[in-house]
C-alpha positions in Angstrom: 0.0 0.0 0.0 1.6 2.7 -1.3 0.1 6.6 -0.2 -1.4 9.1 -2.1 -0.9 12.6 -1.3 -2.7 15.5 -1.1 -2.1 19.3 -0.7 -2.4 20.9 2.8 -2.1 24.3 3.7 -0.1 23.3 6.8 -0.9 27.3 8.1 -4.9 26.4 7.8 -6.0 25.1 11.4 -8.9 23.6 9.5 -7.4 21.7 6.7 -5.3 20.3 9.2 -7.8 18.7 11.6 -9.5 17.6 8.4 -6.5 15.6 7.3 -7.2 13.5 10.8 -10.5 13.4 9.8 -9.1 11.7 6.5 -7.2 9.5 8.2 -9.9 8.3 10.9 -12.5 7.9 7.7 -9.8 5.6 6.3 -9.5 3.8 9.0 -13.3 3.3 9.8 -14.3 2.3 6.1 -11.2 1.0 4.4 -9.0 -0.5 7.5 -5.7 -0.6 8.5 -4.8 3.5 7.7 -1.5 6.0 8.6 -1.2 9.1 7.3 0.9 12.1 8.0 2.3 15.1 6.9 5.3 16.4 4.5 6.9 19.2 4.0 9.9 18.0 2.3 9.1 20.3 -0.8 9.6 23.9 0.3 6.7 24.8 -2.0 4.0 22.3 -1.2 3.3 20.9 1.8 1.1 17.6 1.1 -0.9 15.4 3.8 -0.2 11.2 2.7 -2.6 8.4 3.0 -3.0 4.9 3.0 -5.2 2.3 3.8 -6.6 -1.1 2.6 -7.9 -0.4 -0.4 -6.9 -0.6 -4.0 -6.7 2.9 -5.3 -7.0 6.3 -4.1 -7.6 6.1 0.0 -8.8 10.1 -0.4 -11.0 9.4 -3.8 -12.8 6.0 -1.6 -13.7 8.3 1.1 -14.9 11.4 -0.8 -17.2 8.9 -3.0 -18.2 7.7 0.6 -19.3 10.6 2.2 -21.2 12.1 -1.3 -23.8 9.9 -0.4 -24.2 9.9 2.8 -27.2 10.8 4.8 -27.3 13.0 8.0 -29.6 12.4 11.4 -29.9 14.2 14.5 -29.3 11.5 17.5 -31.8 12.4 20.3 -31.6 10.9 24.2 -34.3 8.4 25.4 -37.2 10.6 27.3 -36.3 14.2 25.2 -39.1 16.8 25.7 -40.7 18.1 23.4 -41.9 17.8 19.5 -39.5 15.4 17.9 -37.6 15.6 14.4 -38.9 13.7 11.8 -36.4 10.6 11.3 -34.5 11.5 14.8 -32.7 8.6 16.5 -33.3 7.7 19.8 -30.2 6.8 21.1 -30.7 4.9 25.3 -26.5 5.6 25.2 -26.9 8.8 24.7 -23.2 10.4 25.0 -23.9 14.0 26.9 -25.3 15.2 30.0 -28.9 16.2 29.1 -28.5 19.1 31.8 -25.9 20.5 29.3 -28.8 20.9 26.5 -31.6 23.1 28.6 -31.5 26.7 28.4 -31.7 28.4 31.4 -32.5 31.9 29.9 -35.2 30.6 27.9 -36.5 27.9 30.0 -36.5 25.5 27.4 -34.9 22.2 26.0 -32.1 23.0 22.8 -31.3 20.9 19.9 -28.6 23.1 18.9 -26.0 20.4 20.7 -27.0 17.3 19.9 -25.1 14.9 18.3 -25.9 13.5 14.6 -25.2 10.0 13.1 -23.7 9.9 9.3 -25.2 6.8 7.4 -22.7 5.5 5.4 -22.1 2.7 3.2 -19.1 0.6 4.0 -18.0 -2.5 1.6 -21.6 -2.6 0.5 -22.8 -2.8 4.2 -24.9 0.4 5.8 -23.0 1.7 8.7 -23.2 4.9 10.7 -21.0 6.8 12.7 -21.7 9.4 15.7 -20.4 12.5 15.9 -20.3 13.9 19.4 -17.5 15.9 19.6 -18.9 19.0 20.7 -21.4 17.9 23.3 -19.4 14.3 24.2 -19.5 15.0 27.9 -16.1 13.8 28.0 -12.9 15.0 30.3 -11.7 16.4 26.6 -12.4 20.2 26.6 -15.0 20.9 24.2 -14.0 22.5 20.8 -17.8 24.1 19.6 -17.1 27.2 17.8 -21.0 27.4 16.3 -23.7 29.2 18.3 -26.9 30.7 17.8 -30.0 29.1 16.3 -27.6 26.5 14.2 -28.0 22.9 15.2 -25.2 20.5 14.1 -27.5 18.6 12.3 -28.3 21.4 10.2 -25.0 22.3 9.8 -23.8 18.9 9.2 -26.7 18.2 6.2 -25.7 21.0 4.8 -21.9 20.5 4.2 -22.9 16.9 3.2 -25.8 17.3 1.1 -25.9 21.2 0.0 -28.7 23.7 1.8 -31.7 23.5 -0.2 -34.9 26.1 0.0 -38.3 24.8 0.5 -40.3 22.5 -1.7 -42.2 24.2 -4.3 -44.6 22.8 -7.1 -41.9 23.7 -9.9 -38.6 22.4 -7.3 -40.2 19.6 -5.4 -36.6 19.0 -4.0 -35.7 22.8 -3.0 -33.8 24.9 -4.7 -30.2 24.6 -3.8 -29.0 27.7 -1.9 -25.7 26.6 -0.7 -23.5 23.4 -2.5 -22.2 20.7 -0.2 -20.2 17.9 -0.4 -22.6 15.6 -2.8 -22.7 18.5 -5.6 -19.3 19.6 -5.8 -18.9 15.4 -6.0 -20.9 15.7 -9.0 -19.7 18.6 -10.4 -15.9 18.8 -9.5 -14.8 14.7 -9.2 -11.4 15.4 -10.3 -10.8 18.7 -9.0 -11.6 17.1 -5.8 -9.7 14.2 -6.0 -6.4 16.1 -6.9 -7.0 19.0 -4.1 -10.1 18.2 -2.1 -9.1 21.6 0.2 -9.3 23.7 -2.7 -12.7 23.4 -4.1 -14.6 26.6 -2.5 -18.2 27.2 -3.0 -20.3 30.2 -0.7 -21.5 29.0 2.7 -23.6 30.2 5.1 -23.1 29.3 8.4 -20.9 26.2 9.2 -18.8 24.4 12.3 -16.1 27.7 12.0 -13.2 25.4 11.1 -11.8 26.9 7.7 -10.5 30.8 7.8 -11.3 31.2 4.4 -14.7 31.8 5.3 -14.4 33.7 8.8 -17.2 35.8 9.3 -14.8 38.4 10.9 -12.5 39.1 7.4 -15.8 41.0 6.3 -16.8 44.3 7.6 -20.3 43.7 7.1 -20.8 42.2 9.8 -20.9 39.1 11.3 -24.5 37.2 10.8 -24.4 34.9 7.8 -28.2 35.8 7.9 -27.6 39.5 7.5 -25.1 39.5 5.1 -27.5 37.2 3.0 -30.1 39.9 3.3 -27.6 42.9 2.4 -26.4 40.3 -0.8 -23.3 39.6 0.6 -22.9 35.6 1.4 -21.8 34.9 -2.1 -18.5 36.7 -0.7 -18.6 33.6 2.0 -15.8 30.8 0.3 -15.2 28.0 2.1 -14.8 24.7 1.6 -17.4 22.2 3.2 -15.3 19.3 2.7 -12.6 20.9 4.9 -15.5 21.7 7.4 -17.1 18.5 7.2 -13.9 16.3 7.2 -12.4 18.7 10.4 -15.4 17.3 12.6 -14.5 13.5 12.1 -11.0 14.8 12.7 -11.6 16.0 16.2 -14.4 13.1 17.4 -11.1 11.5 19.2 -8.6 14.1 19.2 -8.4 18.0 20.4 -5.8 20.7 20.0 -4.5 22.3 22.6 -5.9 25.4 24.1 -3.1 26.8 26.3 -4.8 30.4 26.6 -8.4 31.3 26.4 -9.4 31.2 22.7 -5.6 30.7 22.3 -5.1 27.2 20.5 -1.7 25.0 19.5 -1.7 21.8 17.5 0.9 20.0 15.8 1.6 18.2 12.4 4.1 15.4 12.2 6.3 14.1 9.6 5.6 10.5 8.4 3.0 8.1 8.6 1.2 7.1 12.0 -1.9 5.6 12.6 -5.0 7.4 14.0 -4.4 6.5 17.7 -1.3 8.4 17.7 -2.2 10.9 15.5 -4.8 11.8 18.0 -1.7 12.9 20.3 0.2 14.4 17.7 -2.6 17.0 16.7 -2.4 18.4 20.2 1.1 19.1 20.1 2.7 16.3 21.7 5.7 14.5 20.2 5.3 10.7 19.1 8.8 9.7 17.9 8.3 11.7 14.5 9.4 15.2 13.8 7.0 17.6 14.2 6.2 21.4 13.8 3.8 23.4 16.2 1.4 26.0 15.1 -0.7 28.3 17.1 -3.9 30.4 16.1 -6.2 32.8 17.7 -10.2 32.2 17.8 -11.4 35.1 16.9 -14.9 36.3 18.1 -17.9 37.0 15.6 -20.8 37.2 18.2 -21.3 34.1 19.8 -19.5 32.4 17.7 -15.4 31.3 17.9 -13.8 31.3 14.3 -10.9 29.9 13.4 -8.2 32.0 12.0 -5.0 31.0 10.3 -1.9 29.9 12.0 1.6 31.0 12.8 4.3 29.2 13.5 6.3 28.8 16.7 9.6 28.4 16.6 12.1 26.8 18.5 13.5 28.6 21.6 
């Protein structure tokens, strides 16, 4: 097994955490994956890949996740009207204290965790992202905030934002492209560089800088600036956003500071348990660089920013 490489803006905190994510989709669907990072060429840094598979580790798990299908995960005994084709999960992975609203009295979905049906050597499968509600000794990493659920956000980098159902679009118009149309349109663009395929979002988990609310003096809303006809200024890519939050369901950089954050990228090939350590910063017998970015603050919500280097004392 031979890898394939990629490009990776290695100063992009959320290209990075989507290279885990990479690695752990390998892993999950194809078996047996190590990936890593290298900067050998001064003029291209490149995140490798391989797995069990014959072909293109990156190509098997785009084609994966372009048709895959997004639920919201709800815990046994939630109040309230539930969400047509919710899970009800008895092991549900958060405190439900952590998901009332003390200011509004009332329960909030915004939190809850969604399952990703997808199909693995022609067997349905799902797998639970949690990472921003997991209850765990992990500090959480949620950037999102306001009346976004990651469910919605979640559907939306997968399978595009679509308008409501009319008689002449039955399906909804497609506002906003995800992951499943740019599949469609831009295969082989996606394949080569899947970071580099940007489309307009609205709002999304906050991982890429490319589309940080805060580079626009407009404001900060991805509502408002739809309303003033700004959002197709918004260009991100979803894959990177989408691919970031399986990178972080087991791993976490490291937030020395308040909204001060450090993660690391290593040289060579590892497999996803140690790569889990590595992102944070922490050596594993490979060489490894450290980065550092500021969150910056757009309301609410925490948005990534891009990353400088630290050097060596």
């Amino acid at each position: 097994m031979q890898p394939t490489s990629i490009p990776v803006d290695l100063f992009n905190p959320g290209q990075v955490f989507a290279c885990v994510g990479f690695l752990e989709l390998a892993d999950e669907l194809l078996g047996s994956a190590e990936g890593g990072f290298n900067w050998s060429d001064p003029s291209r840094s490149c995140f490798e890949l391989k797995a069990d598979c014959d072909g293109n580790p990156f190509e098997q798990v785009l084609d994966i996740l372009a048709q895959a299908t997004c639920q919201e995960v709800e815990p046994k005994g939630w109040p309230g009207v539930k969400v047509a084709n919710g899970i009800v999960d008895e092991c549900f992975p958060s405190r439900l204290r952590d998901h009332f609203d003390k200011t509004q009295k009332k329960w909030t979905r915004t939190s809850l965790p969604v399952s990703i049906a997808v199909r693995r050597r022609d067997e349905l499968t799902s797998i639970t992202l949690t990472n921003w509600t997991d209850g765990s000794s992990r500090p959480l990493f949620k950037l999102y905030s306001g009346n976004r659920s990651a469910h919605s956000i979640a559907s939306n980098m997968l399978n595009g934002k679509r308008a409501k159902p009319t008689k002449s679009c039955p399906d909804g118009k497609v506002e906003s492209k995800g992951l499943c149309q740019l599949w469609q349109e831009k295969r082989a663009q996606l394949i080569e560089a899947p970071f580099d395929v940007l489309c307009s979002m609205g709002g999304s988990f906050n991982f890429d800088p490319r589309g940080g609310w805060t580079a626009l003096d407009a404001g900060f809303s991805p509502d408002q600036q739809s309303k003033a006809g700004l959002l197709d200024g918004i260009a991100a890519s979803p894959v990177v956003e989408i691919l970031a939050a399986f990178g972080l369901e087991h791993a976490r950089p490291d937030e020395y500071k308040t909204r001060q954050v450090r993660y690391g990228v290593w040289h060579g090939l590892l497999p996803p348990i140690l790569a889990r350590v590595a992102i944070s910063g922490v050596e594993v017998f490979r060489p490894l660089r450290r980065f550092q970015f500021t969150l910056a603050l757009s309301g609410k919500n925490k948005v990534v920013t891009f990353a400088t280097e630290e050097q060596d004392s």
